[in-house]
ROTIZA-522201 format. One record per residue (C-alpha): residue number from 1; x, y, z. Coordinates in nm, 3 decimals, decimal comma. Example, Ala and Ser with C-alpha at 12.3 -4.5 7.8 and 13.67 -1.06 7.14 Angstrom:
2
+-----+---------+---------+---------+
|   k |       X |       Y |       Z |
+-----+---------+---------+---------+
|   1 |   1,230 |  -0,450 |   0,780 |
|   2 |   1,367 |  -0,106 |   0,714 |
+-----+---------+---------+---------+
***
This chain:
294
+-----+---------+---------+---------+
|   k |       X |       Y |       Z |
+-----+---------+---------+---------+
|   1 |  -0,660 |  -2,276 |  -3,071 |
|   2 |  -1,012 |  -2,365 |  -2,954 |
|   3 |  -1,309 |  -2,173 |  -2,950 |
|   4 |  -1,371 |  -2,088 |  -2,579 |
|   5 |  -1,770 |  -2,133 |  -2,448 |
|   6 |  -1,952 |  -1,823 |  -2,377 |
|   7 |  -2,024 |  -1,796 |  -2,060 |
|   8 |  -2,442 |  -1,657 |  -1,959 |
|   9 |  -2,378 |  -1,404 |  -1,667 |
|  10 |  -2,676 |  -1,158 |  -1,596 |
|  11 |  -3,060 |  -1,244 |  -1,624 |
|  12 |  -3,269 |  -0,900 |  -1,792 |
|  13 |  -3,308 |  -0,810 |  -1,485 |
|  14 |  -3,003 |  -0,708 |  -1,337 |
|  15 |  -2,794 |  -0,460 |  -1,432 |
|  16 |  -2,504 |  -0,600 |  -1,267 |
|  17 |  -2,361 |  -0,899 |  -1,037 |
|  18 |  -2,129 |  -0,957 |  -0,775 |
|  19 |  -1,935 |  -1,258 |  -0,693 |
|  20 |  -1,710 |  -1,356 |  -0,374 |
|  21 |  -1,571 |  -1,664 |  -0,529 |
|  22 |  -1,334 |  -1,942 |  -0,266 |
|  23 |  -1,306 |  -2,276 |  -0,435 |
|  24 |  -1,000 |  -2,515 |  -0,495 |
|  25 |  -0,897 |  -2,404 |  -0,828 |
|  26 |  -1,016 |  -2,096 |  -1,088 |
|  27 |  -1,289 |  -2,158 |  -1,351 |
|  28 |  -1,023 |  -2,402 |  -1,560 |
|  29 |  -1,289 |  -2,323 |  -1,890 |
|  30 |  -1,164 |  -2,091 |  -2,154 |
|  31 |  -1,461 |  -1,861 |  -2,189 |
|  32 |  -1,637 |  -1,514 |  -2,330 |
|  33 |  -1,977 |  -1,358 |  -2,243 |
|  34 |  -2,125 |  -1,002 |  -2,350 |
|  35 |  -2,049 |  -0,827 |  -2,058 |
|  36 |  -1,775 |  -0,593 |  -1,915 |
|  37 |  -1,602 |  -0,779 |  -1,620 |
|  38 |  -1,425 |  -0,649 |  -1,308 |
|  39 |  -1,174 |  -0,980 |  -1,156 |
|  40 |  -0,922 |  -0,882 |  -0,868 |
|  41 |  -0,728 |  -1,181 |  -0,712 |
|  42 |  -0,755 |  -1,221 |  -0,332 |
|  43 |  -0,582 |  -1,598 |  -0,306 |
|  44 |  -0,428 |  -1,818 |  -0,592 |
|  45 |  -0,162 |  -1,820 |  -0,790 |
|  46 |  -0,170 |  -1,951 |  -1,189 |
|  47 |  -0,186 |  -1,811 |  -1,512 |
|  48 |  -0,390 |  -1,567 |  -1,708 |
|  49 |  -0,482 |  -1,571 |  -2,045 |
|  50 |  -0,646 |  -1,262 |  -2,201 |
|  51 |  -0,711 |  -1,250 |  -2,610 |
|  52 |  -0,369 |  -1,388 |  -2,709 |
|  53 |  -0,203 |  -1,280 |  -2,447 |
|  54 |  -0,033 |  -1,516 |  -2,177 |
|  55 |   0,066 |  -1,401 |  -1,797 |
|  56 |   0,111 |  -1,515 |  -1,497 |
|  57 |  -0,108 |  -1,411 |  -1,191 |
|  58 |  -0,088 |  -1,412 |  -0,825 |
|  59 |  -0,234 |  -1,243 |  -0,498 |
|  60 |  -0,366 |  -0,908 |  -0,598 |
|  61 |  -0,396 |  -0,956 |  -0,980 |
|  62 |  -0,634 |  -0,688 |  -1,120 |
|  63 |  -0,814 |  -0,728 |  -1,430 |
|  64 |  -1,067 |  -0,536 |  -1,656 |
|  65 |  -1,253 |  -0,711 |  -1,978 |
|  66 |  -1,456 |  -0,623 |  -2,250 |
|  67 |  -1,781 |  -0,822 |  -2,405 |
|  68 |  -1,690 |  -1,089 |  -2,566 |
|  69 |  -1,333 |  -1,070 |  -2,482 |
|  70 |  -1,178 |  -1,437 |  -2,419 |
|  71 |  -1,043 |  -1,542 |  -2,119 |
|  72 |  -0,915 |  -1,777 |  -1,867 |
|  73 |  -0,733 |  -1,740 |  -1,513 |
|  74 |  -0,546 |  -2,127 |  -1,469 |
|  75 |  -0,452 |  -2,219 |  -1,134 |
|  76 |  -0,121 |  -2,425 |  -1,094 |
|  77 |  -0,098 |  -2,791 |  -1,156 |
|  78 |  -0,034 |  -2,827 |  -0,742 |
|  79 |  -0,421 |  -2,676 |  -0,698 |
|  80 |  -0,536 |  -2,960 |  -0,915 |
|  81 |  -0,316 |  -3,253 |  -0,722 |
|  82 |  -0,528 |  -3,541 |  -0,473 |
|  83 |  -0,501 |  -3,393 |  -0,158 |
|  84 |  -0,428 |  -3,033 |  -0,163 |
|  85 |  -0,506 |  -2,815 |   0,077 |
|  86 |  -0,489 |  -2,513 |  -0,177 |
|  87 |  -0,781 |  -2,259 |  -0,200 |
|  88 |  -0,849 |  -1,976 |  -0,455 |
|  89 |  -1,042 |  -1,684 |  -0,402 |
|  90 |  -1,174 |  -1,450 |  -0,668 |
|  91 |  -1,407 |  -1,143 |  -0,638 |
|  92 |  -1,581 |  -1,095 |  -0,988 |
|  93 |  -1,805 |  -0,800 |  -1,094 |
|  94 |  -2,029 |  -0,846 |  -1,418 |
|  95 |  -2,190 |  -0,544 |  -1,506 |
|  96 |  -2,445 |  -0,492 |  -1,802 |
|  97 |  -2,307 |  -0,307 |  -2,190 |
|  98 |  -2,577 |  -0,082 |  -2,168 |
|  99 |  -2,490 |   0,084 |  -1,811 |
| 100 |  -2,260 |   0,258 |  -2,059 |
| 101 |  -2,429 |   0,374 |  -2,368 |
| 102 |  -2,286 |   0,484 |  -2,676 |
| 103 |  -2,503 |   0,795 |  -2,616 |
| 104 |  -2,369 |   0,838 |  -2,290 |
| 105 |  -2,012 |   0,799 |  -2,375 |
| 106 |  -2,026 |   1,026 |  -2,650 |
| 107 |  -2,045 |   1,302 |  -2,368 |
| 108 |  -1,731 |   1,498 |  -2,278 |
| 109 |  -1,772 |   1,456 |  -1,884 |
| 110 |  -1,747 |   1,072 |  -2,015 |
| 111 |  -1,397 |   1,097 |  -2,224 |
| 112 |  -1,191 |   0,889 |  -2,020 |
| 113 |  -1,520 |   0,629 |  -1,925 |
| 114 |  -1,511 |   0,614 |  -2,333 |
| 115 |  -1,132 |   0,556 |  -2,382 |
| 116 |  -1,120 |   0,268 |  -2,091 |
| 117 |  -1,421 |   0,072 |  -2,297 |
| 118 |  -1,218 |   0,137 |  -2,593 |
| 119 |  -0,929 |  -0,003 |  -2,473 |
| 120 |  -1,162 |  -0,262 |  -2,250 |
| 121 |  -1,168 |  -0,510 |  -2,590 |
| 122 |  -0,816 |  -0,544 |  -2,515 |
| 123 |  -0,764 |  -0,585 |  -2,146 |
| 124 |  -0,675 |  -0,366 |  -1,885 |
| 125 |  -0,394 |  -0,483 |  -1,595 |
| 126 |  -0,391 |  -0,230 |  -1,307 |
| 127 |  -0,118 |  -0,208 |  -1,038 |
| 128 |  -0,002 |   0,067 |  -0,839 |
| 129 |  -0,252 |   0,266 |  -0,583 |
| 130 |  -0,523 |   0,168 |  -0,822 |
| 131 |  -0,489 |  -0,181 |  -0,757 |
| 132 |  -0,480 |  -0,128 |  -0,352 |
| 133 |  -0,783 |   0,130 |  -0,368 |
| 134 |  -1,001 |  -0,102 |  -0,609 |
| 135 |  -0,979 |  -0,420 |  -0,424 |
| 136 |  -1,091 |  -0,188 |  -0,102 |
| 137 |  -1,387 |  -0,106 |  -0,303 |
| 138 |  -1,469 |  -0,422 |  -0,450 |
| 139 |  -1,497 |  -0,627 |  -0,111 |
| 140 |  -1,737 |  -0,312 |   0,019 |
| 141 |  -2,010 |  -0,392 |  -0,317 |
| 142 |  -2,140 |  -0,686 |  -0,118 |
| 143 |  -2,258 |  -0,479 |   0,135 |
| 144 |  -2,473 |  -0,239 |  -0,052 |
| 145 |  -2,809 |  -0,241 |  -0,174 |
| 146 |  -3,051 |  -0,132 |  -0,455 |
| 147 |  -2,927 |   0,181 |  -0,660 |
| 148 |  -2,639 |   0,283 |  -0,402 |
| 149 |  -2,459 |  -0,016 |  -0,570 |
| 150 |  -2,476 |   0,099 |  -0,871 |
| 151 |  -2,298 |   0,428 |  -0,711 |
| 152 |  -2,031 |   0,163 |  -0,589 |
| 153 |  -2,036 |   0,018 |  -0,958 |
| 154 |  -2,023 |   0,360 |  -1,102 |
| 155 |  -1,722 |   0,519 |  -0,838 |
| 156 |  -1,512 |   0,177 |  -0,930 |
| 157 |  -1,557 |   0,251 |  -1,320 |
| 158 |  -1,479 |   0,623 |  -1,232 |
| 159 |  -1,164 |   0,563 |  -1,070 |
| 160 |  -0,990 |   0,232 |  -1,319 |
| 161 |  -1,118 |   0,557 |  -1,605 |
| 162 |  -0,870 |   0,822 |  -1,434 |
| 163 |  -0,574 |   0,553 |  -1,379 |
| 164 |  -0,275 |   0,589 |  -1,558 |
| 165 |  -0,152 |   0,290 |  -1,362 |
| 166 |  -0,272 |   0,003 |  -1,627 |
| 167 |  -0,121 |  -0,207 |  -1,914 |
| 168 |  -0,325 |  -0,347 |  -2,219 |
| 169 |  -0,372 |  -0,694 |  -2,231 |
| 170 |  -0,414 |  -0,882 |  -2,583 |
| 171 |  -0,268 |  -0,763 |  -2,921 |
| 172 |  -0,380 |  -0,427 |  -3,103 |
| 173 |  -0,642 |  -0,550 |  -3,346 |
| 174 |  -0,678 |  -0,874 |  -3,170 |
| 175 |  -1,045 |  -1,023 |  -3,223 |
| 176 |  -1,254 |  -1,302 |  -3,116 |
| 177 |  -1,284 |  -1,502 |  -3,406 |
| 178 |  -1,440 |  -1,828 |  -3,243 |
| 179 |  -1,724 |  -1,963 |  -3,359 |
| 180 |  -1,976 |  -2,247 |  -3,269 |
| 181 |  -1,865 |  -2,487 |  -2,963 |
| 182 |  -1,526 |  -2,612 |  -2,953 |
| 183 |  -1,478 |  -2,610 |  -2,581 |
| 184 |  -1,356 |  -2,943 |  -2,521 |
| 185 |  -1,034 |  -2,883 |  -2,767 |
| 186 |  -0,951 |  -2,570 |  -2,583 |
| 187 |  -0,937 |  -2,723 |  -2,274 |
| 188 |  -0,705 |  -3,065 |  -2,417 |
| 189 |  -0,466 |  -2,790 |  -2,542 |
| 190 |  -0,439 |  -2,597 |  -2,219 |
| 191 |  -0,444 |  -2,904 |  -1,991 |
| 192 |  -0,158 |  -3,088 |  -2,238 |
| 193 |   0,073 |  -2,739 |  -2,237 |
| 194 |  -0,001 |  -2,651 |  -1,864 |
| 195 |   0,110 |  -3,034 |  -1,767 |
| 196 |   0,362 |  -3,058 |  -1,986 |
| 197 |   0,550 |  -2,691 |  -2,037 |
| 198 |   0,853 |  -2,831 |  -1,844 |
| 199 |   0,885 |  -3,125 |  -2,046 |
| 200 |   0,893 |  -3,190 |  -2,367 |
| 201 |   0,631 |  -3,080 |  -2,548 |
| 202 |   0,522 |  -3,327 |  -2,848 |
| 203 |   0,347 |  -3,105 |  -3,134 |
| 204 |   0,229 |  -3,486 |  -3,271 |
| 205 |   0,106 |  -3,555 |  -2,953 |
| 206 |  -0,145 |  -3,284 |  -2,909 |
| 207 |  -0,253 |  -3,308 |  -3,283 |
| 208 |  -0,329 |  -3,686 |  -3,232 |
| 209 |  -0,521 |  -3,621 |  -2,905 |
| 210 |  -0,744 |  -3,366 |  -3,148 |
| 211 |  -0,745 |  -3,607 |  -3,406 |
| 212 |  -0,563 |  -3,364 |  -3,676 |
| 213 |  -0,185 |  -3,389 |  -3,806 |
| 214 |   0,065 |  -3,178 |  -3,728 |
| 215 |   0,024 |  -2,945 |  -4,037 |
| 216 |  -0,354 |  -2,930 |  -3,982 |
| 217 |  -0,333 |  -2,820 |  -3,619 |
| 218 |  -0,087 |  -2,540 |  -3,705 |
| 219 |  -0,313 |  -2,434 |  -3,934 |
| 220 |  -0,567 |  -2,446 |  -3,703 |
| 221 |  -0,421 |  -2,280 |  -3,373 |
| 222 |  -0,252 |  -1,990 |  -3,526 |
| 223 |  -0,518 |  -1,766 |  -3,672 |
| 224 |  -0,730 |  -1,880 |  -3,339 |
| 225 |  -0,451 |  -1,788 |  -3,115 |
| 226 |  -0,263 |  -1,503 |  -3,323 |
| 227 |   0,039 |  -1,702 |  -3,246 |
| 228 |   0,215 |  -2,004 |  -3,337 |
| 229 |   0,175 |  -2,305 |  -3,102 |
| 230 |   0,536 |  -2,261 |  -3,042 |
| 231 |   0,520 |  -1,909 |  -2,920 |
| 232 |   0,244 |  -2,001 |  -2,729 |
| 233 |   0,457 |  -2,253 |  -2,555 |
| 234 |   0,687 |  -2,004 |  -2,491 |
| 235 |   0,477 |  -1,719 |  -2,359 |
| 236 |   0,416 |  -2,016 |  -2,065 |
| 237 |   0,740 |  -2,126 |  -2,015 |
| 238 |   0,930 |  -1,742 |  -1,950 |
| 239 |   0,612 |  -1,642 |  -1,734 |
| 240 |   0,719 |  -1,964 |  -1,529 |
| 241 |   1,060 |  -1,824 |  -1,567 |
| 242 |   0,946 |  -1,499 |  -1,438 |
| 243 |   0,788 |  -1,635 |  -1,144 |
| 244 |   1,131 |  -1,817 |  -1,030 |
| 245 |   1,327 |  -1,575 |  -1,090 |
| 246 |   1,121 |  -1,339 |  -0,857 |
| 247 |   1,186 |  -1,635 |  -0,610 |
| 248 |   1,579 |  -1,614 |  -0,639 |
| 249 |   1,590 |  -1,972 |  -0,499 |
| 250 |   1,748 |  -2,106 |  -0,858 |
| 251 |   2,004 |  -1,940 |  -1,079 |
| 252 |   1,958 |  -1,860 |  -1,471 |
| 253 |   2,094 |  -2,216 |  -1,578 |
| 254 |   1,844 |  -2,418 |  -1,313 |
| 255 |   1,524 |  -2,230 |  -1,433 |
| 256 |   1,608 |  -2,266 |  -1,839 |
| 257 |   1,565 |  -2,658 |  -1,749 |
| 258 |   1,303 |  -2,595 |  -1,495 |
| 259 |   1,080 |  -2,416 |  -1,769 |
| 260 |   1,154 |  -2,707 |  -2,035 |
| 261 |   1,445 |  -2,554 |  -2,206 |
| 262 |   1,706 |  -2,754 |  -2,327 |
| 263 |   2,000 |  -2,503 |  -2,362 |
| 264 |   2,046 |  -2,216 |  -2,144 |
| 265 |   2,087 |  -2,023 |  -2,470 |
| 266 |   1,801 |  -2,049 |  -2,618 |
| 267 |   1,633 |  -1,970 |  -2,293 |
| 268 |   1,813 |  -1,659 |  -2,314 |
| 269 |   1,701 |  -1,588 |  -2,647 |
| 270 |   1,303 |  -1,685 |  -2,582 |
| 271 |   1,323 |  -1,439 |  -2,310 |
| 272 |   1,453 |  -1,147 |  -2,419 |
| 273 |   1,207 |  -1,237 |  -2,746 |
| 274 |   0,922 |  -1,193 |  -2,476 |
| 275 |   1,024 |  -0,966 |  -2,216 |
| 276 |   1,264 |  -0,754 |  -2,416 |
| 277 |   1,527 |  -0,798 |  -2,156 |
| 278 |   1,772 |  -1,102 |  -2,105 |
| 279 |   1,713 |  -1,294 |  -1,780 |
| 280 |   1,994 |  -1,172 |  -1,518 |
| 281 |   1,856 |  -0,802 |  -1,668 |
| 282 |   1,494 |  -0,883 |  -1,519 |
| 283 |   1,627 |  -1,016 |  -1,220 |
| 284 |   1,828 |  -0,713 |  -1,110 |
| 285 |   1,554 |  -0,523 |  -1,220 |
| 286 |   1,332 |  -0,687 |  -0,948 |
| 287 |   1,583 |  -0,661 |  -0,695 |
| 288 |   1,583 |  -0,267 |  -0,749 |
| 289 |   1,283 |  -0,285 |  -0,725 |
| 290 |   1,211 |  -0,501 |  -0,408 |
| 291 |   1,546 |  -0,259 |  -0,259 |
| 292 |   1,356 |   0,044 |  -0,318 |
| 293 |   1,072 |  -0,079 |  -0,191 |
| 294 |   1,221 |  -0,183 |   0,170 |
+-----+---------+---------+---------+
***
């Protein structure tokens, strides 16, 4: 995989930054900068990439980062079609390493602050309450000034610290290991797979459009993605799955080919490889949960 472009956030002068993002399609650059980021979803739909990890995202899709942590959120191909009327909307809080000190976290009234910076160089999903009570928050920050949104700031960090309602993103021990600029290879690879995950996917294909072989760009992508270029296929395709089979609008056998399987076995197998469960498993699962819901 290629190295992702960091991204410059803050000026010295600020301590942190809010943004109320609306455009036609997410930031489509995969990226890093040194600061701890807060991203919660309001409109769009896509898929996020965090470290080496692969999900898809929708309406509501809260997110925590550490610096230097790599990441992209992809809208779907139909927000980058002639013509759309599609719109995305992201709000995005960038807040400075040293509003949390290593001094200051060393304190015990900081213990859980400390553990979610820890597990920050990871990723942090939250759902649940958390999720509801954060985006609240979030779209009141605009409307503050001068040290009383830093309070904000400080009451958001306070609460995602005392949340057991998260799951860690990228791989334990996962590490940026990207050097120097590579953008423009990153973003072939993730246009080629994104376009093409329901196809056939031609490992020559992407190596020639890199100008590697096949054996070289294996070599290449796995350490960089701490995966194999196959995997990472896959990781796509079942959160694609996932997605339709939250819709219920195909069976088992019509997503396997919608996701660019060619057997409904080894769709079967892929999935419970990456979700631990086999497919008509998840989807009763959902249905629980969308019965105890109502």
């Amino acid at each position: 995989m290629s190295k992702p472009s960091i991204e410059q956030t803050l000026t010295s002068n600020e301590t942190f930054i809010f943004k109320d993002m609306t455009d036609t399609y997410f930031n489509p650059s995969w990226h890093f900068h040194p600061e701890f980021q807060i991203s919660f979803i309001v409109k769009g739909i896509g898929t996020r990439f965090v470290g080496d990890h692969v999900q898809t995202f929708e309406k509501g899709d809260l997110v925590f980062t550490g610096p230097n942590l790599p990441h992209l959120w992809r809208s779907d191909e139909a927000y980058f079609e002639k013509n759309n009327k599609l719109t995305t909307r992201g709000l995005v809080i960038y807040f400075d390493q040293n509003l949390l000190s290593k001094s200051l976290l060393s304190k015990e009234e900081f213990y859980n602050i400390n553990k979610l910076v820890t597990n920050s160089i990871r990723g942090l999903e939250f759902y649940g309450e958390t999720r509801k009570q954060i985006g609240k928050l979030i779209l009141n920050i605009a409307d503050q000034k001068g040290f009383r949104r830093i309070m904000k700031l400080l009451e958001i960090i306070d609460i995602l610290a005392n949340s057991i309602e998260y799951n860690l993103l990228a791989s334990p021990g996962y590490t940026n290991v990207f050097k120097g600029d590579d953008t423009e290879k990153m973003r072939i690879v993730y246009e080629y797979v994104m376009t093409n995950f329901k196809t056939k996917i031609s490992l020559e294909e992407i190596a020639t459009m890199l100008n590697m072989t096949t054996t070289s760009f294996c070599r290449y992508f796995k350490p960089r993605a701490n995966k194999t270029f196959t995997r990472f296929v896959n990781d796509i395709r079942i959160g694609h799955a996932r997605k339709l089979l939250l819709e219920d609008n195909f069976n088992i056998s019509q997503i396997s080919y919608e996701c660019g399987f060619n057997t409904l076995s080894n769709f079967n197998k892929q999935f419970k490889t990456i979700a631990n469960m086999c497919p008509h498993e998840y989807r009763k699962l959902l249905l629980n949960i969308k019965t105890s819901i109502s």
